[in-house]
ROPA-173871 format. One record per residue: residue in three letters; x negated, y negated, z negated of N, C-alpha, C in turn. Coordinates in steps of 0.05 Angstrom, whole numbers, padded with zeros to 5 digits, always signed. Atoms other than C-alpha are relative to their C-alpha. Example, Ala and Ser with C-alpha at 12.3 -4.5 7.8 and 13.67 -1.06 7.14 Angstrom:
<pts>
ALA-00018+00024+00000-00246+00090-00156-00018-00024+00000SER+00016+00024+00001-00273+00021-00143+00015-00022-00014
</pts>
This chain:
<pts>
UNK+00022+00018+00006+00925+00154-00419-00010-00013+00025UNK+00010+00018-00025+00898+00100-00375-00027-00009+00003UNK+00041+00000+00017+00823+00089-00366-00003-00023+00031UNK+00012+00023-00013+00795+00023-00333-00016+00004+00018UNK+00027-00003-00026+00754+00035-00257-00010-00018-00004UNK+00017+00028+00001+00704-00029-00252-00019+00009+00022UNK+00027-00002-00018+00664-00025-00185-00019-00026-00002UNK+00025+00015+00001+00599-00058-00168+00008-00025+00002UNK+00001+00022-00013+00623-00119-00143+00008-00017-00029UNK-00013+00012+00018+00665-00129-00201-00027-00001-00026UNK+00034-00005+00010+00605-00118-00248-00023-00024+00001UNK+00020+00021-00003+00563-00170-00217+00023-00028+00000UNK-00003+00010+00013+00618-00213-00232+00015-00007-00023UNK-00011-00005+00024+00639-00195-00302-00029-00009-00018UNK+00023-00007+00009+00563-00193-00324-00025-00023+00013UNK+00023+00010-00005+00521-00253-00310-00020-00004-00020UNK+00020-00010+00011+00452-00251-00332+00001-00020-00025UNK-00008+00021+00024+00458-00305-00388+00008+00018-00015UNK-00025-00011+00016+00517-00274-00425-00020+00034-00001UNK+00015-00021+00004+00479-00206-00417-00026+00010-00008UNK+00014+00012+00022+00423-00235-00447-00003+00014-00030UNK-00012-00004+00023+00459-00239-00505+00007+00026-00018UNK-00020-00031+00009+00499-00171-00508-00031+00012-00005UNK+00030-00019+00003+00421-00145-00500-00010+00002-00032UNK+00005+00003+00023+00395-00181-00557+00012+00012-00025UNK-00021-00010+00019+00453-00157-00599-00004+00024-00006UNK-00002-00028-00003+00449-00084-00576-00033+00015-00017UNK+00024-00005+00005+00371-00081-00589-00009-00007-00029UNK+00000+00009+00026+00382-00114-00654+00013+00023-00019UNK-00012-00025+00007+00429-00060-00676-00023+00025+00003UNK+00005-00027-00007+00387-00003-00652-00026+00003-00021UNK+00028-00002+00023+00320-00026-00693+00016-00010-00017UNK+00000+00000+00024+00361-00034-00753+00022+00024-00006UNK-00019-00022+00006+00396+00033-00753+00019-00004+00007UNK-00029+00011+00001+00461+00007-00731+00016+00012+00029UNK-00010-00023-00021+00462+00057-00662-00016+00021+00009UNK+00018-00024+00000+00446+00116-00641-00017+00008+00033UNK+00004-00002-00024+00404+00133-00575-00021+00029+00002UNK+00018-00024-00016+00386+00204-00554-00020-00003+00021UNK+00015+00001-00009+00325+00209-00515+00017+00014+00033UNK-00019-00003-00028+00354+00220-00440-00009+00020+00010UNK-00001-00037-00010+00364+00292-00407-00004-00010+00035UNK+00010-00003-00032+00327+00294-00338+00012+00029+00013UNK+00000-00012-00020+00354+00340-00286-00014+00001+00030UNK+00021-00004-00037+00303+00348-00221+00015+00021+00016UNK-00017-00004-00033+00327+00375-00158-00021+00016+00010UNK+00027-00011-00018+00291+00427-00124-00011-00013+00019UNK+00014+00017-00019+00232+00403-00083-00004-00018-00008UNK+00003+00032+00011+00243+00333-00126+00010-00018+00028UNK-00004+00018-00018+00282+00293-00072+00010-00030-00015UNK-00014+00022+00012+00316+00256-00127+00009+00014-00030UNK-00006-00013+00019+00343+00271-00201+00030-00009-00010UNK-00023+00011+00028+00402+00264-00250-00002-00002-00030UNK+00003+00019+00033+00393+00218-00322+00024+00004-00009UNK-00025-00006+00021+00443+00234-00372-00005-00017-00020UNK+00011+00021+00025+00436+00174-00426+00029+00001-00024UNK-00029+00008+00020+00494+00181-00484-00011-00011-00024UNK+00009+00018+00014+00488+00131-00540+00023-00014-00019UNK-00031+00012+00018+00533+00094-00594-00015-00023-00016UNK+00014+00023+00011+00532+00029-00618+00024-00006-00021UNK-00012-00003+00030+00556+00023-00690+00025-00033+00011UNK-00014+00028+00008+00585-00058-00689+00023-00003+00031UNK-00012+00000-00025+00615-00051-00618+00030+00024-00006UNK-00018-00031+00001+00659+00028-00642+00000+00004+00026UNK+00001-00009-00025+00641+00043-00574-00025+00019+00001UNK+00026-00016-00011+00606+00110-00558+00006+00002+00035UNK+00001-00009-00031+00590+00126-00479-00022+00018+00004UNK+00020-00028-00018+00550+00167-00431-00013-00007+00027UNK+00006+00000-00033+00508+00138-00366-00009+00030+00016UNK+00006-00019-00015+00501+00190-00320-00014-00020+00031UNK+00009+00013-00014+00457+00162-00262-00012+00020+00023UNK+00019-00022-00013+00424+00197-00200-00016-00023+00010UNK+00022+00002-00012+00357+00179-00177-00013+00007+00020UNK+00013-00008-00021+00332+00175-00107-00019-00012+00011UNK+00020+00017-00003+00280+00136-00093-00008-00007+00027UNK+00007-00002-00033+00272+00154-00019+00026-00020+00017UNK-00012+00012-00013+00334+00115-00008-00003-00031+00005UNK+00014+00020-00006+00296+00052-00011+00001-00018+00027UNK+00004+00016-00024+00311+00005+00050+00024+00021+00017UNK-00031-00013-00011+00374+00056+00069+00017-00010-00008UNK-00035+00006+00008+00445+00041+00059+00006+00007-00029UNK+00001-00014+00024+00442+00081-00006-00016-00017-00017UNK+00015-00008+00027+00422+00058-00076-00011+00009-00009UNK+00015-00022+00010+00366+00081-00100+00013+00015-00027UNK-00004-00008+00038+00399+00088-00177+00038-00009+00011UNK-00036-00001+00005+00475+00107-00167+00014+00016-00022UNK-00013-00014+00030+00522+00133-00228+00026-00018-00006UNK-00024+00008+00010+00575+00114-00278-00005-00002-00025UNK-00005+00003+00029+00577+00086-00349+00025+00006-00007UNK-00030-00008+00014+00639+00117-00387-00008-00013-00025UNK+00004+00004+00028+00656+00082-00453+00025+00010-00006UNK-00015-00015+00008+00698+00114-00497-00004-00014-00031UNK+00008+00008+00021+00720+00089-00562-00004+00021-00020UNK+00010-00022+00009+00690+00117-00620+00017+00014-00034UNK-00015-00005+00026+00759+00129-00673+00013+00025+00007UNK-00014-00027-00005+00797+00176-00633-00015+00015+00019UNK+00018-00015-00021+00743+00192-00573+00026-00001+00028UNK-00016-00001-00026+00791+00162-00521-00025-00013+00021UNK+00016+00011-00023+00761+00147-00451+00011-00030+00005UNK-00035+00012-00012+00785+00080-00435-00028-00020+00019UNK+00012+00023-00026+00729+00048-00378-00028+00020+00009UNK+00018-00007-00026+00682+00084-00316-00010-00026+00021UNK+00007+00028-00021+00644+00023-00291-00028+00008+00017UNK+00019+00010-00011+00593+00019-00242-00025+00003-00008UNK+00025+00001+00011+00527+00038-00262-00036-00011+00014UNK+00024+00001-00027+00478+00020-00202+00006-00039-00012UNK+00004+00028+00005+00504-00055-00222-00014-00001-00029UNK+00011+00004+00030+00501-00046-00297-00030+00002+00001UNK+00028+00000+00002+00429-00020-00292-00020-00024+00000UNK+00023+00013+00000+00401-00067-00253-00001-00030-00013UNK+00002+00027+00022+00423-00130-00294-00009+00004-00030UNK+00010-00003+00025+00415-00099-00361-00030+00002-00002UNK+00029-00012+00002+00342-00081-00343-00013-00021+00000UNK+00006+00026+00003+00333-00148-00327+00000-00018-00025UNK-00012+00010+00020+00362-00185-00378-00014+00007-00028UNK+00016-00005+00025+00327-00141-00430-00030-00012+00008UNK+00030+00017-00007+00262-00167-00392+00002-00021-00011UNK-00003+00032+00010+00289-00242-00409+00003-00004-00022UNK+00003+00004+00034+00304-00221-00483-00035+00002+00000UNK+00030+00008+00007+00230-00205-00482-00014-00017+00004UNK+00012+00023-00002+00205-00258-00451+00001-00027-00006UNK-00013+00015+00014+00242-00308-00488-00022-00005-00018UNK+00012-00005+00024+00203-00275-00552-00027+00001+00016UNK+00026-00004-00004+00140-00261-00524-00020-00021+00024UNK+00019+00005-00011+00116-00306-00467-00003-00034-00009UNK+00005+00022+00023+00085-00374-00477+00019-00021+00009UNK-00030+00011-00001+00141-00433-00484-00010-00017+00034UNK+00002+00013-00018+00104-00470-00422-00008+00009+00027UNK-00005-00028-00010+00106-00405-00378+00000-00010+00025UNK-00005+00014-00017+00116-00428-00305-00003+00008+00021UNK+00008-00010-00023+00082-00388-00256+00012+00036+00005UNK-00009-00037-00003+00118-00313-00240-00020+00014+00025UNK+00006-00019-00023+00091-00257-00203+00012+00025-00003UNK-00020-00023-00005+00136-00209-00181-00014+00020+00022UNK+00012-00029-00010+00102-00132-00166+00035+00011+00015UNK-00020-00025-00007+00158-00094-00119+00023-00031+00017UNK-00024+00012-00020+00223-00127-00073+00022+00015+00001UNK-00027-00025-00002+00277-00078-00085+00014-00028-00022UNK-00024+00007+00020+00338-00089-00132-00011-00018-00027UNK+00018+00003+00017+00298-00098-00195-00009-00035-00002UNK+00009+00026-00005+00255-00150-00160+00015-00028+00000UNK-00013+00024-00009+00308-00193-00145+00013-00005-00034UNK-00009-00001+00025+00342-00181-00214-00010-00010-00014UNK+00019+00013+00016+00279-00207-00250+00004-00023+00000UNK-00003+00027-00008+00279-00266-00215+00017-00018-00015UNK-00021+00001+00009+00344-00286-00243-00007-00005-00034UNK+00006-00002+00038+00327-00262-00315-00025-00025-00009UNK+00025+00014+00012+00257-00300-00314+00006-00033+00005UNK-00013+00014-00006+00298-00358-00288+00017-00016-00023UNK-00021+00006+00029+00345-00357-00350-00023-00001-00022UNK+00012-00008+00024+00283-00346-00399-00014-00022-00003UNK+00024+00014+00002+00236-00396-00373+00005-00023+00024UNK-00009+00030-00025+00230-00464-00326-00025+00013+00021UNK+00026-00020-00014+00192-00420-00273+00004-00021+00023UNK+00001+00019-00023+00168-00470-00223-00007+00026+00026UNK+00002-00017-00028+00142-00422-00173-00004+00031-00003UNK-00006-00025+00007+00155-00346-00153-00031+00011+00021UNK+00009-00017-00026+00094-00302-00116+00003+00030-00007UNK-00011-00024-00005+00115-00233-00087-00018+00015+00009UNK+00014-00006-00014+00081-00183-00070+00013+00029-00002UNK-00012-00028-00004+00102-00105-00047-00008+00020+00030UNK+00009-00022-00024+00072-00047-00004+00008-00007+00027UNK+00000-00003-00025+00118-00062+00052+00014-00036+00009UNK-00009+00027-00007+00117-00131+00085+00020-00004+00015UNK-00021+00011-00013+00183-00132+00119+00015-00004-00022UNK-00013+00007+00022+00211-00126+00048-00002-00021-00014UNK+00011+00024+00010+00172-00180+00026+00008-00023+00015UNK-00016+00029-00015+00201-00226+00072+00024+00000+00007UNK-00037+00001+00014+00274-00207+00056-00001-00009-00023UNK+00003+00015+00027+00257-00225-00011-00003-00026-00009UNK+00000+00031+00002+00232-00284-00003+00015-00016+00019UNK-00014+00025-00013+00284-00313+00052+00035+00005-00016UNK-00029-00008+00024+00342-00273-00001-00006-00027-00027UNK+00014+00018+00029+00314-00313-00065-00001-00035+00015UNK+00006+00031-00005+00301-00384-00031+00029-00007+00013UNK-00027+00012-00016+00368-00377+00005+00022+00002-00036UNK-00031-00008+00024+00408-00353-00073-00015-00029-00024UNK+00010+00015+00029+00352-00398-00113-00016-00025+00011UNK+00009+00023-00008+00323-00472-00113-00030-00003-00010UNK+00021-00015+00005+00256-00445-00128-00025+00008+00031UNK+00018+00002-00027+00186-00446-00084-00013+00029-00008UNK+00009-00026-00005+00169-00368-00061-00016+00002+00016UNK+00016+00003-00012+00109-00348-00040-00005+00024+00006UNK+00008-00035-00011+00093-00279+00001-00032+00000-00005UNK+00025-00001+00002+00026-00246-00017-00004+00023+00005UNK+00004-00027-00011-00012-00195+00018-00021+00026-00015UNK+00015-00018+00010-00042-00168-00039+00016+00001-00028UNK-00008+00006+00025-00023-00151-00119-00015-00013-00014UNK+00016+00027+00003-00083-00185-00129-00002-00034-00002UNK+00003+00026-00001-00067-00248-00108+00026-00012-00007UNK-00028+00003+00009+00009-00248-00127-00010-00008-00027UNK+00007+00006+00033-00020-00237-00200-00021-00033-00012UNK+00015+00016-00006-00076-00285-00191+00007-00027-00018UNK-00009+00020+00008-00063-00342-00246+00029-00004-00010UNK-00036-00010+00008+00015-00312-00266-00003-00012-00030UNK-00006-00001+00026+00033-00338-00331+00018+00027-00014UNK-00013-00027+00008+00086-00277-00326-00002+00015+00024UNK+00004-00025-00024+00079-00214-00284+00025+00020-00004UNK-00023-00019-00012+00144-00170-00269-00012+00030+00014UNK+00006-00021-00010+00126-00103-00257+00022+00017+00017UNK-00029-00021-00004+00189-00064-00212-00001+00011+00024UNK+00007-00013-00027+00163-00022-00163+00007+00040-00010UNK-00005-00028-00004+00165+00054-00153-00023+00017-00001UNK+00022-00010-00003+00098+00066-00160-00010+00022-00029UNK+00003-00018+00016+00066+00127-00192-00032-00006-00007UNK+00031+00011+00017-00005+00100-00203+00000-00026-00006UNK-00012+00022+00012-00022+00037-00223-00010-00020+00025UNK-00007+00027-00024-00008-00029-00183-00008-00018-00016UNK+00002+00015+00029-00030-00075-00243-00031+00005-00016UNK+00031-00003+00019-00103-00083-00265-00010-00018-00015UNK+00013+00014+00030-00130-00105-00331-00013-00021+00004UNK+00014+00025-00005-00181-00150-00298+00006-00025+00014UNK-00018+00018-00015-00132-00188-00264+00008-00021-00026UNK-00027+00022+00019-00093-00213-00327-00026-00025-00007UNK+00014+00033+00008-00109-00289-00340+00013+00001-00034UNK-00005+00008+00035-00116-00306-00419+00034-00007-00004UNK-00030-00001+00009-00038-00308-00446+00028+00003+00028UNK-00021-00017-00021-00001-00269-00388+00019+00003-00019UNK-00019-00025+00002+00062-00236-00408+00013+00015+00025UNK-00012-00028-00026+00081-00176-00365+00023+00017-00007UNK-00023-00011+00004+00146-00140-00364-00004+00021+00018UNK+00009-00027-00024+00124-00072-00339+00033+00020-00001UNK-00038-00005-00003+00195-00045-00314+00011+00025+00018UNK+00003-00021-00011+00184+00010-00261+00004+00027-00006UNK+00005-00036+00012+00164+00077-00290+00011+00000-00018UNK-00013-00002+00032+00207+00102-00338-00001+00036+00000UNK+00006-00025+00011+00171+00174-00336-00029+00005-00007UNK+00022-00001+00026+00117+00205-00373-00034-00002+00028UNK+00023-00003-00015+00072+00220-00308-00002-00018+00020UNK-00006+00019-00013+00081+00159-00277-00006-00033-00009UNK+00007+00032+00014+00051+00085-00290+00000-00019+00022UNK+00015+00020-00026+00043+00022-00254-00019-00018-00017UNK+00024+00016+00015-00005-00007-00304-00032+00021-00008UNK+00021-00017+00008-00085+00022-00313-00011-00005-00026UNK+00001+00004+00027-00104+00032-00378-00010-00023-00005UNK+00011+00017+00012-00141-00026-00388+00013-00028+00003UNK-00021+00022+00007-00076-00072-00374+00008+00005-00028UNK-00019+00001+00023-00046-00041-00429-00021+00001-00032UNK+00017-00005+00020-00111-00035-00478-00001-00030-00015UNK+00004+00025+00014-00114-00115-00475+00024-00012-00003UNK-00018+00018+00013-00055-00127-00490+00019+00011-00027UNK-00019-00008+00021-00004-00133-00548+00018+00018+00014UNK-00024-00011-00013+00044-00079-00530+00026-00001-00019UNK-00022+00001+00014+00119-00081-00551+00015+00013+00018UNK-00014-00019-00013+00175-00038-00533+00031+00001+00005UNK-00033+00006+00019+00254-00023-00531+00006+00017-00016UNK-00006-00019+00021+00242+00035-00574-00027+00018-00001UNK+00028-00021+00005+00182+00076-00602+00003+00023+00008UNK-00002-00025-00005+00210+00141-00597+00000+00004+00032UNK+00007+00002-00026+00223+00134-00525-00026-00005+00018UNK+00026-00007-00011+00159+00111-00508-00025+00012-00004UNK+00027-00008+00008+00112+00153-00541+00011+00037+00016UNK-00004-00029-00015+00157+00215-00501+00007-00010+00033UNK-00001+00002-00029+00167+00179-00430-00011-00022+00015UNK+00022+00018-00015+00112+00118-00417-00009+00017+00007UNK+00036-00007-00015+00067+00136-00372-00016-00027-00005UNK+00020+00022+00009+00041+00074-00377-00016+00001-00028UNK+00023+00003+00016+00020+00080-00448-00011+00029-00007UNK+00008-00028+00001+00016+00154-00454-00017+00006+00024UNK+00027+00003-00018-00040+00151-00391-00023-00008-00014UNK+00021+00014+00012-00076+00104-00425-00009+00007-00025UNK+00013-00016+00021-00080+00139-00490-00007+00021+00003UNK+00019-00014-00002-00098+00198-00464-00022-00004+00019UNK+00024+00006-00008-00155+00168-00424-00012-00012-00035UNK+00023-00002+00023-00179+00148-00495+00000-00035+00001UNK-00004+00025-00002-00162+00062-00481+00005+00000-00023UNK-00006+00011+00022-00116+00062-00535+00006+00015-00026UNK+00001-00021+00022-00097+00091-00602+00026+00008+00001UNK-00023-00002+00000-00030+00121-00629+00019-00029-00015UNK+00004+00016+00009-00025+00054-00664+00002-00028+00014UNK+00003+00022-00021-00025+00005-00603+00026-00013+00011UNK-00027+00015-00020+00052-00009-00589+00011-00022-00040UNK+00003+00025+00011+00062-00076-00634+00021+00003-00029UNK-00035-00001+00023+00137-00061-00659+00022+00001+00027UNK-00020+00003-00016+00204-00058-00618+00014-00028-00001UNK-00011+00031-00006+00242-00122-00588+00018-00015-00022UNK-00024+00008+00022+00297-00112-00636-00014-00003-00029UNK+00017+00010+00027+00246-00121-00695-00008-00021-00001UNK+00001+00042+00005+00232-00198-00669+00008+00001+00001UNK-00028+00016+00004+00301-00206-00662+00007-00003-00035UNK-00014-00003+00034+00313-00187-00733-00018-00017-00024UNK+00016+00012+00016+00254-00222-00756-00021+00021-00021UNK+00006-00015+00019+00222-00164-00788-00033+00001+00016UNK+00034+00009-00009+00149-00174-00742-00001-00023+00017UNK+00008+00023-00009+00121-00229-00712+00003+00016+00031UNK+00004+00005-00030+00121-00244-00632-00038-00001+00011UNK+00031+00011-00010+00056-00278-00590-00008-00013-00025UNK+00005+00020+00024+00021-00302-00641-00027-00024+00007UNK+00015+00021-00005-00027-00347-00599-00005-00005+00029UNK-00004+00008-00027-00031-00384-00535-00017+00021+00020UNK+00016-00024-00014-00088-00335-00505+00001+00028+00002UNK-00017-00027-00005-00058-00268-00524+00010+00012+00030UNK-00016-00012-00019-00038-00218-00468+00021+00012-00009UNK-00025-00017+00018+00038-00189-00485+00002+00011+00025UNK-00004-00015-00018+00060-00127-00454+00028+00009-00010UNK-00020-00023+00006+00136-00102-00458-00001+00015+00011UNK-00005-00022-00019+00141-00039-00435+00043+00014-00001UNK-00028-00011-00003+00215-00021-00409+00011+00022+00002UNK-00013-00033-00012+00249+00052-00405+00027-00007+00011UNK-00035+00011-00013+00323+00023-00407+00016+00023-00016UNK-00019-00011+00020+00366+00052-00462+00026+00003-00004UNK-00024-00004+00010+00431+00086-00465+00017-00028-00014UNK-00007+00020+00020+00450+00034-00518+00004-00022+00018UNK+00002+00023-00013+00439-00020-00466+00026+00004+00017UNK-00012-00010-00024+00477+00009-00420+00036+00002-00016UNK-00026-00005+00025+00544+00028-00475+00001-00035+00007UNK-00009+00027+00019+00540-00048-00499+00004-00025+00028UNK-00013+00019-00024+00544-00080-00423+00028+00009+00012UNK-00023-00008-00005+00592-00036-00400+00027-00008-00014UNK-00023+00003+00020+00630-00045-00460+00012-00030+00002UNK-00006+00023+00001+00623-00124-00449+00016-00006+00021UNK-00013+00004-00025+00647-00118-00378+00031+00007-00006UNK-00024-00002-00004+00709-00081-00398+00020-00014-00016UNK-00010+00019+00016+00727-00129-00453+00000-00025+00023UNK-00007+00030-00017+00724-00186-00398+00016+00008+00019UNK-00027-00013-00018+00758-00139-00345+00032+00002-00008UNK-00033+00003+00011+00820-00135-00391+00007-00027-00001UNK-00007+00021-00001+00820-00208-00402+00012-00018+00029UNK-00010+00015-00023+00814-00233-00332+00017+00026+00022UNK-00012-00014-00024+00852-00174-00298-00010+00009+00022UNK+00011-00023-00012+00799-00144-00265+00003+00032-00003UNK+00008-00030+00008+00781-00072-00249+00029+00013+00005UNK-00028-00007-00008+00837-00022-00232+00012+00026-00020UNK-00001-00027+00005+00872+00024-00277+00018+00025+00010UNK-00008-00029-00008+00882+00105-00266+00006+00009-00021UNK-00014-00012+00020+00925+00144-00300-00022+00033-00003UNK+00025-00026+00006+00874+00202-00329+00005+00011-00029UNK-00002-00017+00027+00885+00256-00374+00034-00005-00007UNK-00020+00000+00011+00956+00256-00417+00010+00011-00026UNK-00011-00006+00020+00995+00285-00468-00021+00025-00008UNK+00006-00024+00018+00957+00332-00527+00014+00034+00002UNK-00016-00012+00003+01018+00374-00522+00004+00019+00027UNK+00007-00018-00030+01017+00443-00476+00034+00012+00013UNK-00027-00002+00000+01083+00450-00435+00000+00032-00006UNK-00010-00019+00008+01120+00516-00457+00005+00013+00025UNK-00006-00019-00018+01121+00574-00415+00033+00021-00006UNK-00024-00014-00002+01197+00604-00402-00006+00020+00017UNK+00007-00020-00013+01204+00673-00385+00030-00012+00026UNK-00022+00001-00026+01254+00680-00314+00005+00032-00002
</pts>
């Protein structure tokens, strides 16, 4: 048996954000109408907490592809050589349970995470949208960009992030990849300051994101925290606004963002809107008026993760990417002769 490698490089170009868009919409459409399955994801911590290991396995009915991300998490590697979010998506089809592709997961991530931002913001922010503000300068940050790019006619970007040498890689990375006016800001305050959309993708464990900031019909793509004790929004971002999700079950066991805020007593159990894949399918309504605040909140789903991978290795076979290894073999156990 032969099973498809796909590194990063290849990844970023098998998988542009457009086209992954798409596969998103698809995948999130399937998942809120029963049509895949997504286990809630198995944390491993590390003594001391230096970093962890995410286990995400998932199956997507219309695709017959089940997989498995396995990811590690370090967060400290930030501005090192290292990835903060390194791993491997395995897909495997789902008739006989053959392996047949190990791609890249540090790329898959950070486009899929995006990308599902741009399905949301598609649906949720308002059609004449224009102003971004991008919380954080890592991977993420730049990824947004891109997605909010594809979603919306974003005349201008402002940045803003704890450490200002990052902030000005960001903005001379982005003006050198995009035809787009970036603006460095020395506060989250003033980044937000008038945002039609706000990008949340930082690392932060309190919140970076305050309620009294948002201007009448924000949408925010809070994208960061994807654990329970951990937010970058204060409750009273997420009280005034519509919240929506990529899955209920997930966020009512690993927001922090809204599980903070409901147990400070902001909001009710009642306060997350519907999932993405429920406006795709048409089964609830979106923004429903120009002054509304929308809030997606992101975790980043197994499912997401299966249905890019899966798209990458369907284009890797076509154009002859990706390298294959001979892995695993015959069912059959050779016979032991006596001597």
């Amino acid at each position: 048996m032969k099973v498809l490698i796909i590194n990063q490089a290849e990844v970023h170009q098998l998988l542009p954000i457009g086209e992954c868009m798409e596969v998103m919409a698809a995948a999130l459409t399937a998942l809120s109408q029963g049509k895949a399955i997504n286990p809630l994801r198995q944390i491993l911590h590390l003594p001391n907490k230096p970093g962890l290991l995410g286990v995400m396995p998932g199956y997507v009915e219309g695709l017959n592809a089940v997989g498995l991300k396995v990811v590690s998490v370090f967060h400290n590697n930030r501005g090192s050589e290292h990835d903060s979010h390194q791993g491997a998506v395995l897909v495997f089809e789902a008739n006989h349970g053959c392996l047949k592709a190990m791609v890249d997961a540090t790329a898959i991530t950070a486009i899929r995470t995006a990308a599902v931002s741009g399905v949301a913001t598609r649906l949720l922010a308002r059609e004449d949208a224009a102003e971004l503000a991008i919380l954080g300068s890592g991977v993420q940050a730049h990824a947004h960009v891109n997605a909010m790019l594809e979603a919306r006619s974003i005349g201008r970007v402002r940045v803003w992030s704890p450490n200002p040498d990052h902030v000005k890689a960001f903005v001379r990375n982005i003006s050198e990849q995009q035809d787009i006016t970036v603006i460095p800001t020395t506060s989250a305050h003033d980044a937000v300051k008038g945002a039609d959309i706000v990008c949340t993708t930082t690392s932060a464990r309190e919140p970076v994101l305050m309620g009294e900031w948002l201007a009448p019909g924000v949408h925010i793509n809070a994208v960061g925290s994807s654990m329970a004790l951990a937010r970058e929004l204060d409750a009273e971002a997420v009280a005034r606004s519509r919240l929506f999700v990529d899955r209920r079950e997930s966020t009512v066991n690993e927001a922090g963002d809204y599980l903070m805020a409901r147990k400070e007593g902001t909001i009710s159990d009642h306060h997350i809107q519907g999932e993405i894949g429920e406006i795709l399918a048409g089964q609830i309504a979106g923004r429903q008026s120009e002054n509304e605040i929308t809030l997606f909140k992101s975790l980043g789903l197994a499912v997401e993760d299966i249905a890019s991978a899966h798209f990458v290795y369907q284009k890797a076979m076509q154009s002859g990417l990706g390298t294959w290894v001979e892995f695993g073999g015959s069912r059959r156990v050779p016979s032991l002769r006596r001597g």
